[in-house]
mmCIF file of the N, C-alpha and C atoms, coordinates in Angstrom:
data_MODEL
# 
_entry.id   MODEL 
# 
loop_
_atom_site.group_PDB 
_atom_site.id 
_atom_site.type_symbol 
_atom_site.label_atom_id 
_atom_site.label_alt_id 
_atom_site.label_comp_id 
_atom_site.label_asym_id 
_atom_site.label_entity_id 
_atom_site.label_seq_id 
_atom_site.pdbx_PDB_ins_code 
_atom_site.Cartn_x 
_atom_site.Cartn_y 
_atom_site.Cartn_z 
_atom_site.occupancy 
_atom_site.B_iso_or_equiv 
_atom_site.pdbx_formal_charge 
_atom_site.auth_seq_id 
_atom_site.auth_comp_id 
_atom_site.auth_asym_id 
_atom_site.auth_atom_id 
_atom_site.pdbx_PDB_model_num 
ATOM 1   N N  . UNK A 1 1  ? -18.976 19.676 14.901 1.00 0.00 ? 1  UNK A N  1 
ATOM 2   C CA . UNK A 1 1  ? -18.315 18.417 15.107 1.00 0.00 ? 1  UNK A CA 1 
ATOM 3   C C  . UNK A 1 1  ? -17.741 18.376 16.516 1.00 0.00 ? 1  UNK A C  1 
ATOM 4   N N  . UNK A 1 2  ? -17.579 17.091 17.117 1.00 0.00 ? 2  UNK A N  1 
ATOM 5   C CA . UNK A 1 2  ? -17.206 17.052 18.110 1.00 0.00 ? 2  UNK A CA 1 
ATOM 6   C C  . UNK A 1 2  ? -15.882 17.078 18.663 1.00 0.00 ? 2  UNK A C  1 
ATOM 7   N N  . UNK A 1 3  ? -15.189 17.302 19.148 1.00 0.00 ? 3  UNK A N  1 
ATOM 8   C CA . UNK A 1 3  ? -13.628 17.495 19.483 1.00 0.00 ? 3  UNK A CA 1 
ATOM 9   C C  . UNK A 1 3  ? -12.925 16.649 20.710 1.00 0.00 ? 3  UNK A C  1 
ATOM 10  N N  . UNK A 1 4  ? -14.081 15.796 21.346 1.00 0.00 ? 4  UNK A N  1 
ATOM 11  C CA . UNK A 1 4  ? -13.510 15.011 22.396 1.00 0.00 ? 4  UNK A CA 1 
ATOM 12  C C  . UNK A 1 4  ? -13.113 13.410 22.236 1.00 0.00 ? 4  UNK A C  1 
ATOM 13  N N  . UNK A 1 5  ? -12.226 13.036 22.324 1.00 0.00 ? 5  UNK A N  1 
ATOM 14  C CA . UNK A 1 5  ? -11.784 11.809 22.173 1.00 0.00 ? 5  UNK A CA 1 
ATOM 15  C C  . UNK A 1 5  ? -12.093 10.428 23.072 1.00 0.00 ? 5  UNK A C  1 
ATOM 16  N N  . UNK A 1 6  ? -13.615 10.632 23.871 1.00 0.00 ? 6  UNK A N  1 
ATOM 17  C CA . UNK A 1 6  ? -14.096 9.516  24.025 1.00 0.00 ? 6  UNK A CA 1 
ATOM 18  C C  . UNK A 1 6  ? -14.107 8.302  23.554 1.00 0.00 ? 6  UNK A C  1 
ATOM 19  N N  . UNK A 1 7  ? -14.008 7.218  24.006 1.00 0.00 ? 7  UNK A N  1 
ATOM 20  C CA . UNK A 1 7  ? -14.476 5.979  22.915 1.00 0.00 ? 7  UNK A CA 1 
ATOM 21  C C  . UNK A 1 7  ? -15.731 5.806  22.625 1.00 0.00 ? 7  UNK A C  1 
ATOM 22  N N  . UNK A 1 8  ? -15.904 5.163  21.554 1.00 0.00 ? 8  UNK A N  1 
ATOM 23  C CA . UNK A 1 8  ? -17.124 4.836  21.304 1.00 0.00 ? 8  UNK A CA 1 
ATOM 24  C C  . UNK A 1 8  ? -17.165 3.575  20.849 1.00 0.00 ? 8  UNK A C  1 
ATOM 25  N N  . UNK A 1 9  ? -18.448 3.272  20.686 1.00 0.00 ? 9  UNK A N  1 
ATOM 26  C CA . UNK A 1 9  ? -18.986 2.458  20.424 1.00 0.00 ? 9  UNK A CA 1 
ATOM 27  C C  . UNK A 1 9  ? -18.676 1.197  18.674 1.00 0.00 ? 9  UNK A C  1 
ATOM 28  N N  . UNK A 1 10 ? -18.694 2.648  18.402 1.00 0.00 ? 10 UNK A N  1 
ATOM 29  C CA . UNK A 1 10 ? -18.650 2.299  16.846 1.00 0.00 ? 10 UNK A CA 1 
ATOM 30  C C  . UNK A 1 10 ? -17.097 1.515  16.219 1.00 0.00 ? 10 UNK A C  1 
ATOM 31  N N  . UNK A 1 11 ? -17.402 0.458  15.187 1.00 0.00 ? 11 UNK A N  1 
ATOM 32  C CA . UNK A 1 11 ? -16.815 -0.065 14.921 1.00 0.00 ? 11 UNK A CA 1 
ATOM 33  C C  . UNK A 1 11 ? -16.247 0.891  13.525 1.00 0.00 ? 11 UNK A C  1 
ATOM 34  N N  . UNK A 1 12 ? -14.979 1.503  13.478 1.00 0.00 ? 12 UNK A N  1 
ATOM 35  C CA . UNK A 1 12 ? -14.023 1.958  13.036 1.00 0.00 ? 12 UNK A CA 1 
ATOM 36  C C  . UNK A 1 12 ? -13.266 1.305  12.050 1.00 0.00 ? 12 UNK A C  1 
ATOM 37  N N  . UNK A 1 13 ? -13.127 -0.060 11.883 1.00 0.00 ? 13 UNK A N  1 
ATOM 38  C CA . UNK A 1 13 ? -12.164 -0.641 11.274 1.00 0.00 ? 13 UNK A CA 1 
ATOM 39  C C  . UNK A 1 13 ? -12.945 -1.071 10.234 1.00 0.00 ? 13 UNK A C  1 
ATOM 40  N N  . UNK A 1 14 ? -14.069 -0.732 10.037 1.00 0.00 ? 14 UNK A N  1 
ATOM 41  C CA . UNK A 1 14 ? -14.956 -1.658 8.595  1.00 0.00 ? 14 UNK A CA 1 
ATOM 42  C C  . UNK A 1 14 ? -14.628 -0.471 7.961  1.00 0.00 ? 14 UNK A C  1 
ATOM 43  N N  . UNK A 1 15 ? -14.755 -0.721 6.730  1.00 0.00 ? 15 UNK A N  1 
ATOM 44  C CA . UNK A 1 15 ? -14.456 0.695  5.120  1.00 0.00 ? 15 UNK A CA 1 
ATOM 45  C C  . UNK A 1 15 ? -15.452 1.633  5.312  1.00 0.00 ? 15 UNK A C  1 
ATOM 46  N N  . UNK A 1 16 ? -14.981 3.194  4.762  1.00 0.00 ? 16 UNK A N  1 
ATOM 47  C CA . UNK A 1 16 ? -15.501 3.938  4.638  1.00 0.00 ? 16 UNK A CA 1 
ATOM 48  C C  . UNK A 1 16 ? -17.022 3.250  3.896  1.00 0.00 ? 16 UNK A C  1 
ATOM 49  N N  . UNK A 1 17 ? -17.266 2.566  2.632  1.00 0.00 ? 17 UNK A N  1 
ATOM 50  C CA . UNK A 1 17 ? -18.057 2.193  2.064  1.00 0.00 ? 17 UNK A CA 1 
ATOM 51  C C  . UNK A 1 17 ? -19.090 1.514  2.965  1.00 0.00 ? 17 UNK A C  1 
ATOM 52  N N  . UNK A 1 18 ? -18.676 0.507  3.353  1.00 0.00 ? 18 UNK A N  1 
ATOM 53  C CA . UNK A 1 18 ? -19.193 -0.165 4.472  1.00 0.00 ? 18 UNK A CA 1 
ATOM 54  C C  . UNK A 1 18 ? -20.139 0.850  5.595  1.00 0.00 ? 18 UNK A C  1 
ATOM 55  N N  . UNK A 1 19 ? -19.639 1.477  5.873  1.00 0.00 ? 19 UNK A N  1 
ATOM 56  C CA . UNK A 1 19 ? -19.924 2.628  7.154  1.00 0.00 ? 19 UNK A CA 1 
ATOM 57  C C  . UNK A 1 19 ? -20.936 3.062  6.237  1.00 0.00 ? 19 UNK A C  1 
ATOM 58  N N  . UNK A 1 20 ? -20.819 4.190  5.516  1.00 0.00 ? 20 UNK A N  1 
ATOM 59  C CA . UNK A 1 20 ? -21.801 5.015  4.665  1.00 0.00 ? 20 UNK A CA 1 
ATOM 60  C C  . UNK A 1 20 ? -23.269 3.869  4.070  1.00 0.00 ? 20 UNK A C  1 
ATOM 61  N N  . UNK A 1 21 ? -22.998 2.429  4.174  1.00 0.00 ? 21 UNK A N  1 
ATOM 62  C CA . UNK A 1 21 ? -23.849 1.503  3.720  1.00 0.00 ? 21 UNK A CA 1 
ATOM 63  C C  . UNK A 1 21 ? -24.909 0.920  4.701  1.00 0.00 ? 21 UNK A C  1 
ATOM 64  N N  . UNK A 1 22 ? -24.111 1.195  6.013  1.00 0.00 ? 22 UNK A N  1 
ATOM 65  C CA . UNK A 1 22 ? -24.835 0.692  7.352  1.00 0.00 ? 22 UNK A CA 1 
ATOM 66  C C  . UNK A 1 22 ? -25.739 1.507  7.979  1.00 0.00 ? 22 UNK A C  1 
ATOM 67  N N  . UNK A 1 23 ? -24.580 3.274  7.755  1.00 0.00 ? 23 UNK A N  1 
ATOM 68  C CA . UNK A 1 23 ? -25.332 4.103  8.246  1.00 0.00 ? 23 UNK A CA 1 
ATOM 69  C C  . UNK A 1 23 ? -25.330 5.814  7.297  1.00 0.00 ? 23 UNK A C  1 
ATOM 70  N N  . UNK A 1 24 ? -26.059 5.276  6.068  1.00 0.00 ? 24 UNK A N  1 
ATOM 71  C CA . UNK A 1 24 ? -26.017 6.714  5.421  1.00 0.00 ? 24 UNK A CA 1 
ATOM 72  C C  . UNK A 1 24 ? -25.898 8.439  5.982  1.00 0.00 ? 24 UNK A C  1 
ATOM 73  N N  . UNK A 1 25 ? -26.150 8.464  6.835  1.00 0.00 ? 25 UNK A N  1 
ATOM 74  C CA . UNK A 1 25 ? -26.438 9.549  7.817  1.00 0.00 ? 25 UNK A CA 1 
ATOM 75  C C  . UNK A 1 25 ? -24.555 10.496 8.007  1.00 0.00 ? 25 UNK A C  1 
ATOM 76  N N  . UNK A 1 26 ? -23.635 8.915  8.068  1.00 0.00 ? 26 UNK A N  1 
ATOM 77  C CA . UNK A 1 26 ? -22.297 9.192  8.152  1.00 0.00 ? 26 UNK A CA 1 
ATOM 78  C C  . UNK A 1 26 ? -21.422 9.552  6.672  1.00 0.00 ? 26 UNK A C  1 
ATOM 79  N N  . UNK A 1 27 ? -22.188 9.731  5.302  1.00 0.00 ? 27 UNK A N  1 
ATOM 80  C CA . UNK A 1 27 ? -21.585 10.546 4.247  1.00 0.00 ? 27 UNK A CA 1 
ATOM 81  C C  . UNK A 1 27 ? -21.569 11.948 4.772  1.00 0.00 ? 27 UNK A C  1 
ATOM 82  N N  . UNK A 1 28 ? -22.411 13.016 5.328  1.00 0.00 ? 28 UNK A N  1 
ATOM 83  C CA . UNK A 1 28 ? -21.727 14.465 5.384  1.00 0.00 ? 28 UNK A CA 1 
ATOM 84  C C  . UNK A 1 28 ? -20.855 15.033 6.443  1.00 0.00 ? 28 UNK A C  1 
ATOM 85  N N  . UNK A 1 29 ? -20.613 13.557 7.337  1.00 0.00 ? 29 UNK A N  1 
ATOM 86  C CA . UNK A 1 29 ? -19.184 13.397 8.387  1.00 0.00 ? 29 UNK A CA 1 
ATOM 87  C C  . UNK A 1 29 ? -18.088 13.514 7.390  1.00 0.00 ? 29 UNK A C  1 
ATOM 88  N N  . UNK A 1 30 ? -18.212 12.570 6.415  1.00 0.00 ? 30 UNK A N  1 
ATOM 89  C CA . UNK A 1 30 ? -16.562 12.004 5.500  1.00 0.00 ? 30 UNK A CA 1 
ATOM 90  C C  . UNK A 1 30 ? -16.206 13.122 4.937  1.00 0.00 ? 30 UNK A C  1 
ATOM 91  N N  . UNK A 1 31 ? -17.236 13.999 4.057  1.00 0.00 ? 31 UNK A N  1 
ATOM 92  C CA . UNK A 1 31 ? -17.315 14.883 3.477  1.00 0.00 ? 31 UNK A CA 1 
ATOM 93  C C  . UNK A 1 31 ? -17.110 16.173 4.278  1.00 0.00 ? 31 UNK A C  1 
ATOM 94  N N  . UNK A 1 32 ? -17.013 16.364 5.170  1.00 0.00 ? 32 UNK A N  1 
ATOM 95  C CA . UNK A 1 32 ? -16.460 17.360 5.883  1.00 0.00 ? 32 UNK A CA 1 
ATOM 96  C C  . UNK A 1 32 ? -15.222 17.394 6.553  1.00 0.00 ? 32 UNK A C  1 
ATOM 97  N N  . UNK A 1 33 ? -14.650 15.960 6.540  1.00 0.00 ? 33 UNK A N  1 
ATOM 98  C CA . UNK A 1 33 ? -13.494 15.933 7.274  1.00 0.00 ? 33 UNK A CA 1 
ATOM 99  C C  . UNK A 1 33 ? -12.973 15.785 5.238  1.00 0.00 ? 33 UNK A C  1 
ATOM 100 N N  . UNK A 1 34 ? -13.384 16.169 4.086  1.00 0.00 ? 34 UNK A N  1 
ATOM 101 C CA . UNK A 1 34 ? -12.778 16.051 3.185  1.00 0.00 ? 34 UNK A CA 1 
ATOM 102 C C  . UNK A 1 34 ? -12.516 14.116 3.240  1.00 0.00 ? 34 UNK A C  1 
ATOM 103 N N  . UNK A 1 35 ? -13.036 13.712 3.489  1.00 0.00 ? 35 UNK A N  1 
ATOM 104 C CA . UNK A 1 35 ? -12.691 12.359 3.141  1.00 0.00 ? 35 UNK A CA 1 
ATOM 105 C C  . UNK A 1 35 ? -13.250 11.245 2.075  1.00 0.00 ? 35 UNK A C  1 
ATOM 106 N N  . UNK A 1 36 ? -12.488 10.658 1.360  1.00 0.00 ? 36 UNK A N  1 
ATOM 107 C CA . UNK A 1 36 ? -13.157 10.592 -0.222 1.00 0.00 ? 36 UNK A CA 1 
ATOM 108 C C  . UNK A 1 36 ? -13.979 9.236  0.043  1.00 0.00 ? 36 UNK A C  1 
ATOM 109 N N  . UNK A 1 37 ? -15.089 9.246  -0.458 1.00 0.00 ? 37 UNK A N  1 
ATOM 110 C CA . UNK A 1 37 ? -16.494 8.657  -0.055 1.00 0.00 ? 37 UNK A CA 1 
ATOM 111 C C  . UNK A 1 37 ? -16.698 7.538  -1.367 1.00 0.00 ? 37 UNK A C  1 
ATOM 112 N N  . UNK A 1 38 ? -15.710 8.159  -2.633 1.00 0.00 ? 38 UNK A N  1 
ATOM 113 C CA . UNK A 1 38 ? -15.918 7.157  -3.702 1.00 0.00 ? 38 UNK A CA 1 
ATOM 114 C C  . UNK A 1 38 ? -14.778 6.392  -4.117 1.00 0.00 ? 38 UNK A C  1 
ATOM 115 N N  . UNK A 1 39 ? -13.839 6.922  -4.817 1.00 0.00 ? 39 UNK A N  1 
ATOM 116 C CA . UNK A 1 39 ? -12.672 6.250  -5.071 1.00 0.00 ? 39 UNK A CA 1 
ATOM 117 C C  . UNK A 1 39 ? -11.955 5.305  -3.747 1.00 0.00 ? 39 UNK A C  1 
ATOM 118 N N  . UNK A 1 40 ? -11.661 6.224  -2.872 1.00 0.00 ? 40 UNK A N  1 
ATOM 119 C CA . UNK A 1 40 ? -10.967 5.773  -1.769 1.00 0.00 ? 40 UNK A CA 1 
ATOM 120 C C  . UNK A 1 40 ? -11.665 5.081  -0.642 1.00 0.00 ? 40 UNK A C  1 
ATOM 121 N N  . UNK A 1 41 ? -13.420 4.919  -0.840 1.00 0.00 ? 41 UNK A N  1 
ATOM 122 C CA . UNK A 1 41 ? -14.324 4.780  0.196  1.00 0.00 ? 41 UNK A CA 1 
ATOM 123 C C  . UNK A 1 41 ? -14.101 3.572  0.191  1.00 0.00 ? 41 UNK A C  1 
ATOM 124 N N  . UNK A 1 42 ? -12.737 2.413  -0.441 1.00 0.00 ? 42 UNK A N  1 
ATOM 125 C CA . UNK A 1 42 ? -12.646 0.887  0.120  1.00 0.00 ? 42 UNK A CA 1 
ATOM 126 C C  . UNK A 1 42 ? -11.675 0.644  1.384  1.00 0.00 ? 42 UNK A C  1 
ATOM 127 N N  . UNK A 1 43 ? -10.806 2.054  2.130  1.00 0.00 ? 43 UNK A N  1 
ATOM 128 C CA . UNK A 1 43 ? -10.253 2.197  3.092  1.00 0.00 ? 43 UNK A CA 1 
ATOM 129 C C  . UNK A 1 43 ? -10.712 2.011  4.172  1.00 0.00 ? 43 UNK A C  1 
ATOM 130 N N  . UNK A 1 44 ? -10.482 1.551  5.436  1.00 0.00 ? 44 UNK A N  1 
ATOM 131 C CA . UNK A 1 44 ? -11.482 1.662  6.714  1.00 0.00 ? 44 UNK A CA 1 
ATOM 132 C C  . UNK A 1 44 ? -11.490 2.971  7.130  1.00 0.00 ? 44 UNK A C  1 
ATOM 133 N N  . UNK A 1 45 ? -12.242 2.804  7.860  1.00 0.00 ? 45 UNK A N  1 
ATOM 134 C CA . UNK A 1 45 ? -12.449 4.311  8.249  1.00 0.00 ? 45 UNK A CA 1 
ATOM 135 C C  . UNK A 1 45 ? -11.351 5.141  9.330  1.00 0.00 ? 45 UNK A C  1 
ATOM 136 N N  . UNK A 1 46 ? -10.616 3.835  9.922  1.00 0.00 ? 46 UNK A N  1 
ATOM 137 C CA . UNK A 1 46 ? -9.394  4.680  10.747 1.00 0.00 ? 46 UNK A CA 1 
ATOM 138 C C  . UNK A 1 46 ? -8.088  5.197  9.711  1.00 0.00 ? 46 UNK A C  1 
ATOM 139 N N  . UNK A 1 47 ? -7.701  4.267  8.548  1.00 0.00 ? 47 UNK A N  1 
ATOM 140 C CA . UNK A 1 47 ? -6.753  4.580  7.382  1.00 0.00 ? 47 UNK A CA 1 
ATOM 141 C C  . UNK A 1 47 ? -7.561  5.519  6.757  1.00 0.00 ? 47 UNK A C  1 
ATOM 142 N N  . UNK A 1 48 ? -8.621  6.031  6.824  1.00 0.00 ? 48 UNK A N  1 
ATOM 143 C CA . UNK A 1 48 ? -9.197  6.885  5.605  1.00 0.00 ? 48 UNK A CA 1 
ATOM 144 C C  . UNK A 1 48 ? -8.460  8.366  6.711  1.00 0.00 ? 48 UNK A C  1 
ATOM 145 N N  . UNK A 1 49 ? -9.364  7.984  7.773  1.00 0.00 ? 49 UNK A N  1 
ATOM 146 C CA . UNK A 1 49 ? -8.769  9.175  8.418  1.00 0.00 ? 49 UNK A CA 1 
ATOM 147 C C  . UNK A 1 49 ? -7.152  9.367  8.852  1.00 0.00 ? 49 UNK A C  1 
ATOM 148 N N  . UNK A 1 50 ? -6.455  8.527  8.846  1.00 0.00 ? 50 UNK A N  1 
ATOM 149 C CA . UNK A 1 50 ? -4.846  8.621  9.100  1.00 0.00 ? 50 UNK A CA 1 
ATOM 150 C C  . UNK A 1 50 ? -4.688  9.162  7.032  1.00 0.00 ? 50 UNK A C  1 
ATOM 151 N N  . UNK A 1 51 ? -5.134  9.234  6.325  1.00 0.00 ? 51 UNK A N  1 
ATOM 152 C CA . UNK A 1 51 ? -4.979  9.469  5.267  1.00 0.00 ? 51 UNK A CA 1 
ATOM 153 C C  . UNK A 1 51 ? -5.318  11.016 4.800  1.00 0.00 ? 51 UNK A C  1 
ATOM 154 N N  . UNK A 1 52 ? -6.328  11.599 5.945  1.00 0.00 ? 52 UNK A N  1 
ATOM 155 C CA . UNK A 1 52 ? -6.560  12.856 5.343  1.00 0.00 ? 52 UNK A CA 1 
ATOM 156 C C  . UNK A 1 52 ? -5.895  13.673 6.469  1.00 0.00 ? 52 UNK A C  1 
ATOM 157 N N  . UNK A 1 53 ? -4.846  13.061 7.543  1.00 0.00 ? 53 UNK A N  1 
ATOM 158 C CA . UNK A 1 53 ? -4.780  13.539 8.575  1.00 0.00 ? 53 UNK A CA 1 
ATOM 159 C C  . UNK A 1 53 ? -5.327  14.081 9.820  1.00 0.00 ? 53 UNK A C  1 
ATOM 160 N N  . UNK A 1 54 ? -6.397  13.201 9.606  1.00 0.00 ? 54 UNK A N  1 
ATOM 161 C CA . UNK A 1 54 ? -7.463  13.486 10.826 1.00 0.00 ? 54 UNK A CA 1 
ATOM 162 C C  . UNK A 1 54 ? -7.611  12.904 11.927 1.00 0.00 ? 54 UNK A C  1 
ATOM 163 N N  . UNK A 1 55 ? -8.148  13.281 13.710 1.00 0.00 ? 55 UNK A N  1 
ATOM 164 C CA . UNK A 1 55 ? -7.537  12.078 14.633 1.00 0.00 ? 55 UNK A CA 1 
ATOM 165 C C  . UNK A 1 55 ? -8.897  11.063 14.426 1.00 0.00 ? 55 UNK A C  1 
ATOM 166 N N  . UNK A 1 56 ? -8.453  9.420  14.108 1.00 0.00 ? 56 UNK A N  1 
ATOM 167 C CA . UNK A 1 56 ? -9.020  9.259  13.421 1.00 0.00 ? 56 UNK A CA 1 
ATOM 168 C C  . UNK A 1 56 ? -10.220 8.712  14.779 1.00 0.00 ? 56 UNK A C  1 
ATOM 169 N N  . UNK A 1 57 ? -9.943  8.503  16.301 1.00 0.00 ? 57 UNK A N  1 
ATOM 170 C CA . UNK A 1 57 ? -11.003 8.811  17.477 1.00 0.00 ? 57 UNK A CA 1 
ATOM 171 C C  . UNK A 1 57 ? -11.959 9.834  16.802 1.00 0.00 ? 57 UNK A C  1 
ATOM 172 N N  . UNK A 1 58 ? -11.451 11.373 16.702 1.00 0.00 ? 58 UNK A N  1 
ATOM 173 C CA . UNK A 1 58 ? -12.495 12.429 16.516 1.00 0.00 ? 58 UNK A CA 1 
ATOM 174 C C  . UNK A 1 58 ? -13.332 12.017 15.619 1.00 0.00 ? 58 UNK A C  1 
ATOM 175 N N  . UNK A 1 59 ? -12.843 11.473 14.360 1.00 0.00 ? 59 UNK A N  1 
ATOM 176 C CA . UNK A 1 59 ? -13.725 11.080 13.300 1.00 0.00 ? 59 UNK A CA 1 
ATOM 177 C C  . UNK A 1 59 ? -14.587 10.092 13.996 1.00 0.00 ? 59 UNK A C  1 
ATOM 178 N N  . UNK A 1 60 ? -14.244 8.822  14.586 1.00 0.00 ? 60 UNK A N  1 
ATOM 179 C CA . UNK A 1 60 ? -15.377 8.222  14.889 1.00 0.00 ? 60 UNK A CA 1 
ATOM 180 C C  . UNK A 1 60 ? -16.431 8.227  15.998 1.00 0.00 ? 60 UNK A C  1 
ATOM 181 N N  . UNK A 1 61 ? -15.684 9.562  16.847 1.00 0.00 ? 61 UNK A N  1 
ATOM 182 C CA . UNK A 1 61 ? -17.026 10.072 17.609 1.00 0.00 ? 61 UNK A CA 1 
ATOM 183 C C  . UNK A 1 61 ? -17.833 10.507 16.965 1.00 0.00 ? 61 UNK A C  1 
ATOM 184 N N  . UNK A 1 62 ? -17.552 11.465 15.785 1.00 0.00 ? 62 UNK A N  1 
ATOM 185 C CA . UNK A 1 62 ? -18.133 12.280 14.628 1.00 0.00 ? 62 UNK A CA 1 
ATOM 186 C C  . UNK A 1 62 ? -19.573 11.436 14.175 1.00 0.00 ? 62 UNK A C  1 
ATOM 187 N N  . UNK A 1 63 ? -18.752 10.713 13.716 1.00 0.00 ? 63 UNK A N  1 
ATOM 188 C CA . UNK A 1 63 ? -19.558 9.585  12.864 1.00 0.00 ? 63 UNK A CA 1 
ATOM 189 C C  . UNK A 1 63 ? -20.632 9.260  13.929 1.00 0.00 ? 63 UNK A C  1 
ATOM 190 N N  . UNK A 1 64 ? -20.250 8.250  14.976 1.00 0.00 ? 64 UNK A N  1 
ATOM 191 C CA . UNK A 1 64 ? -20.879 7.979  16.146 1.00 0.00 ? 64 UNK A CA 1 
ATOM 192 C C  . UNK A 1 64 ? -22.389 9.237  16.354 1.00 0.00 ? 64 UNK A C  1 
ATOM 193 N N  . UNK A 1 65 ? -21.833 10.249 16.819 1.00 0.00 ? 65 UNK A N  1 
ATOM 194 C CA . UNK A 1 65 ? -22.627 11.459 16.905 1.00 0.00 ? 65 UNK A CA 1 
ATOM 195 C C  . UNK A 1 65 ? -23.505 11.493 15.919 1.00 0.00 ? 65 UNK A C  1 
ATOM 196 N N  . UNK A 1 66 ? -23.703 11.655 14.862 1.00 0.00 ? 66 UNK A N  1 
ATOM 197 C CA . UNK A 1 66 ? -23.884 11.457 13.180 1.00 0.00 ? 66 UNK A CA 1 
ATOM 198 C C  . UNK A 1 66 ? -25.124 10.320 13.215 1.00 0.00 ? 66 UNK A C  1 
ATOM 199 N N  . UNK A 1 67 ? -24.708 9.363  13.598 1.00 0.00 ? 67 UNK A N  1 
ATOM 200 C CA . UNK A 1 67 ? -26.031 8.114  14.014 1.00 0.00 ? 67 UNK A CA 1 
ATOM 201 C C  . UNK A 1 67 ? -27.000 7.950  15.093 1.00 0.00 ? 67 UNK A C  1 
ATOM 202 N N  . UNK A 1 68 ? -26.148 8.798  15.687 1.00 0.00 ? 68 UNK A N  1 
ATOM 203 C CA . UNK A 1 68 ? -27.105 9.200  17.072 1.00 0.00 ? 68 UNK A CA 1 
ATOM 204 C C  . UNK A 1 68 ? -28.490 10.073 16.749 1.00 0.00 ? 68 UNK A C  1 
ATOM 205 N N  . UNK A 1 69 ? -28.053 10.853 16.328 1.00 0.00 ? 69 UNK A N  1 
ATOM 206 C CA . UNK A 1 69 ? -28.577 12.196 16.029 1.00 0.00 ? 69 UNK A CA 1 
ATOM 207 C C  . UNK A 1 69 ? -29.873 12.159 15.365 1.00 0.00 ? 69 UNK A C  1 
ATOM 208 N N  . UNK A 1 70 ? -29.614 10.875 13.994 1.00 0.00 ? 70 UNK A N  1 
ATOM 209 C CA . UNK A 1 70 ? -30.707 10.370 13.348 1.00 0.00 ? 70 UNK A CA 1 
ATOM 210 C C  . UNK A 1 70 ? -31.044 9.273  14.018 1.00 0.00 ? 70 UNK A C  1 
ATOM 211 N N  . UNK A 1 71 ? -30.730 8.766  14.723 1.00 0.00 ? 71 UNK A N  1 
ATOM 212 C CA . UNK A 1 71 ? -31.764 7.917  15.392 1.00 0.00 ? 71 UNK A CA 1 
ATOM 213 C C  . UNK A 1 71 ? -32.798 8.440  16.317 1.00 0.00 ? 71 UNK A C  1 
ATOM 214 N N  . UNK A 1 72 ? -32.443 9.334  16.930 1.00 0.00 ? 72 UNK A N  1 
ATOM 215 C CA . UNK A 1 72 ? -33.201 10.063 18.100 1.00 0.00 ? 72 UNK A CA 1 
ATOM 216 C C  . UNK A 1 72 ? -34.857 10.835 17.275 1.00 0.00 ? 72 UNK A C  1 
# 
């Protein structure tokens, strides 16, 4: 995972659900930062991560990275 707090691209504020729906590739991001993908997956993705205590930038470079990766 990545550790630098670049911005990105990615839009952050749609729900975990949402995210995992747009871009499947970003469930074994959530799941590694421990972040709950079912019950709680109606949170956005910056409250999901202020929720598991994670910075929630890193997460969405993560993610970001995560879509990249399979697109290439």
């Amino acid at each position: 995972m990545t550790t630098a707090n670049s911005p990105t691209a990615l839009d952050c504020s749609v729900s975990v659900n949402d995210m995992i729906s747009r871009h499947p590739e970003t469930a074994g991001v959530f799941n590694a930062y421990g972040i709950d993908t079912c019950c709680g997956g109606g949170a956005t993705v910056q409250n999901a991560a202020r929720d598991a205590n994670v910075d929630a930038a890193t997460l969405c470079n993560d993610l970001d990275a995560a879509i990249r990766v399979s697109a290439a």
